[in-house]
C-alpha positions as CSV (number, residue, x, y, z in Angstrom):
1,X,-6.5,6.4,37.3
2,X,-10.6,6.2,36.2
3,X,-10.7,9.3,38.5
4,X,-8.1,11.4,36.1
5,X,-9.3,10.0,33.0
6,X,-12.7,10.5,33.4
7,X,-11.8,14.2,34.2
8,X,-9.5,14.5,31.2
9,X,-6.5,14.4,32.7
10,X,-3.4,12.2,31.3
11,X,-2.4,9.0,33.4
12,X,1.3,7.9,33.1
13,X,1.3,4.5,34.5
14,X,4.1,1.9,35.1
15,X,3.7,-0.9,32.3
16,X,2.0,-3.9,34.5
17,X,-0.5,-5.8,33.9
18,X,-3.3,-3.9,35.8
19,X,-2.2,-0.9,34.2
20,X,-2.1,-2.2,30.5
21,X,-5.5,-3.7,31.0
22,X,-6.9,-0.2,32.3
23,X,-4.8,2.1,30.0
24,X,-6.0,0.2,27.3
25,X,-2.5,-0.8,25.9
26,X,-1.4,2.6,26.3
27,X,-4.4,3.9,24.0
28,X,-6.1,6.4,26.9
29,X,-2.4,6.8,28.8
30,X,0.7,6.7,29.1
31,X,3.0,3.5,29.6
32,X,6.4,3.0,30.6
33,X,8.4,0.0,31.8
34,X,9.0,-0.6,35.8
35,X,12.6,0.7,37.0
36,X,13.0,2.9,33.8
37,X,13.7,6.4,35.4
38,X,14.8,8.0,31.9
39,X,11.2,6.9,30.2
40,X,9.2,7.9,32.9
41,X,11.1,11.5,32.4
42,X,10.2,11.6,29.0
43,X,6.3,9.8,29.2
44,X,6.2,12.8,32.0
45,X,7.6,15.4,29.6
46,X,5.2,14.1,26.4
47,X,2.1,14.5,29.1
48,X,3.4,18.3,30.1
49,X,4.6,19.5,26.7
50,X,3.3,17.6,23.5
51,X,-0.1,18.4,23.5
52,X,-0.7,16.6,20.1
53,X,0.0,13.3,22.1
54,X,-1.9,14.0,25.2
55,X,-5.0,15.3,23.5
56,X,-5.8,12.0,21.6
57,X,-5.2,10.2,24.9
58,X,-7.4,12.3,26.9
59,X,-10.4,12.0,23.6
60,X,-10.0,8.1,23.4
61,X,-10.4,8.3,27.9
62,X,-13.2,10.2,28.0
63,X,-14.9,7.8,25.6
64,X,-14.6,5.2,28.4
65,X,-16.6,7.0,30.9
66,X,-19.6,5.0,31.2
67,X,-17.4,2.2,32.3
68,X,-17.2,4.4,35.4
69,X,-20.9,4.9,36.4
70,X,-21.8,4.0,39.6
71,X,-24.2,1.1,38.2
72,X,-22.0,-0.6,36.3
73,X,-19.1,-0.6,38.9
74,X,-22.0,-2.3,41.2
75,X,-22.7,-4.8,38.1
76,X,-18.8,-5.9,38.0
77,X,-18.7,-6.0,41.6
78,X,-21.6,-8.2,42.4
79,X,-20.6,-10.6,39.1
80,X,-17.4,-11.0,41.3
81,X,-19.3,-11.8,44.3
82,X,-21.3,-14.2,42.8
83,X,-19.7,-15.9,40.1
């Protein structure tokens, strides 16, 4: 998911709890509920077609790119190493 965001592409995620957390709510993605075939046709189909809806997504991800540098994915990772 960082990987896509961070190079502007739209994430359509299953609604879980990781996936909320990182999707920010649905603010920088797409969210649909588990087992829901018919919404996961249509989050797929905004992300192809509705490019008003996709292109506010894709703003609001790249805005959370320095979340992604190398030094503060060390930072979180040794804070979980040594609480």
């Amino acid at each position: 998911m960082a990987e896509a965001q961070v190079i502007g592409k739209i994430v359509v995620a299953t609604r879980i709890p990781i996936n909320v957390k990182r999707l920010e709510n649905g603010r920088i993605g797409l969210l649909v509920p588990p087992g829901d075939a018919n919404e996961l046709t249509h989050a797929i189909l905004a992300a192809l077609f509705k490019s008003e809806v996709v292109q506010q997504k894709i703003e609001a991800a790249k805005l959370t790119i320095s979340k992604f540098h190398p030094r503060q994915c060390l930072r979180a990772l040794v804070q979980l190493l040594n609480p």
